[in-house]
N, C-alpha and C positions, 0 to 999 in steps of 0.2 A: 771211470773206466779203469779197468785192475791190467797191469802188462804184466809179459811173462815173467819179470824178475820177482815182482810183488807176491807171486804165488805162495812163497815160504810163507810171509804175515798175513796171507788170506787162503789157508789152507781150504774152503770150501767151494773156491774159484775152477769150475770147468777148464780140465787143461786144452787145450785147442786141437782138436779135430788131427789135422795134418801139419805138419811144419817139414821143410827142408827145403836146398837149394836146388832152383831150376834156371835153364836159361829164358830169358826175356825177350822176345823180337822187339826190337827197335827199328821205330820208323820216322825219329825227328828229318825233321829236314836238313841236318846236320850229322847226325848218327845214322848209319843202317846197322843193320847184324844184331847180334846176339850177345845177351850181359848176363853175366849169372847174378843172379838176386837171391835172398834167403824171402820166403813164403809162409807165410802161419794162415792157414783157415781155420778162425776162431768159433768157436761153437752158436754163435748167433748167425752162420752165416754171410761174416765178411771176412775179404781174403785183403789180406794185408802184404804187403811186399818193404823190405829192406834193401839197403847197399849189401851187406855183412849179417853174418848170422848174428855174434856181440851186439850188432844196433838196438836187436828186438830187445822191448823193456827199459833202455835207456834214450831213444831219438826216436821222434813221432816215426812215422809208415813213408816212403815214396809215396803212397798210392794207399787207400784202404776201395774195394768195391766191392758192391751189395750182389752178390750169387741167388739170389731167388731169384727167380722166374727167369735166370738166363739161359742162353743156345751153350751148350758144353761138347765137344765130342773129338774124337781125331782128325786130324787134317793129314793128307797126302799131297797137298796143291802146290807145297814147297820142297819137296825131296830131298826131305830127312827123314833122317828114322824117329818118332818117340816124339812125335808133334803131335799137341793138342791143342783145340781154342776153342776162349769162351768171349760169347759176345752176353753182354749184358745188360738187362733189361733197359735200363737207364743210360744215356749217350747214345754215341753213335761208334761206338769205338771196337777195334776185336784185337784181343788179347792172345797172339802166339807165345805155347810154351813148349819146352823140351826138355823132357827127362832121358836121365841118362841108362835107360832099360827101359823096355817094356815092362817089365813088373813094379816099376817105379812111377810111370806110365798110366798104369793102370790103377795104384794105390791113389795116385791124383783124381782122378775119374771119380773114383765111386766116391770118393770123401765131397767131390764139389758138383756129383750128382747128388748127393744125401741135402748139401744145402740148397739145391735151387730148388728141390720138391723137400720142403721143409716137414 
């Protein structure tokens, strides 16, 4: 597996789809609310999530999940602005996010609409 830092020595390596920082809904049984995480949707398909934008390429993903064949779209159900979730094929789990605009919003969509209809 090639991370974003490797890119220089593997100059043929697909740069990733979408990267940037969103918030995260947290629902441990300890945490509620909203974490900002840094986000790369790699060109296969899976969305991988950070603490820190620095982490990507040097510390494995919080989380890497498979976007094919998952439920992607807005959500209103929480009253915020600039929510969207993706529930994904595999688990049982649904994934709130929030950007910070709608055109930011919206850049997430199509990039993680492109990988679930691969």
């Amino acid at each position: 597996m090639v991370v974003g830092s490797d890119i220089s020595r593997y100059p043929n390596t697909p740069k990733p789809t979408c990267r940037g920082y969103l918030h995260k809904r947290t629902q441990s049984a300890i945490l509620k609310g909203w974490r900002k995480r840094w986000f790369v949707l790699k060109h296969n398909g899976y969305l991988h999530y950070y603490k820190h934008k620095k982490d990507e390429g040097k510390c494995r993903p919080l989380e890497v999940t498979k976007l094919e064949g998952a439920e992607i779209g807005v959500d209103t159900s929480l009253g915020k602005p600039f929510v969207f979730k993706c529930i994904p094929q595999a688990g049982n789990r649904i994934f709130y996010f929030c950007a910070t605009s709608n055109q930011e919003m919206k850049r997430w969509l199509e990039a993680m609409d492109k990988a679930v209809h691969p």
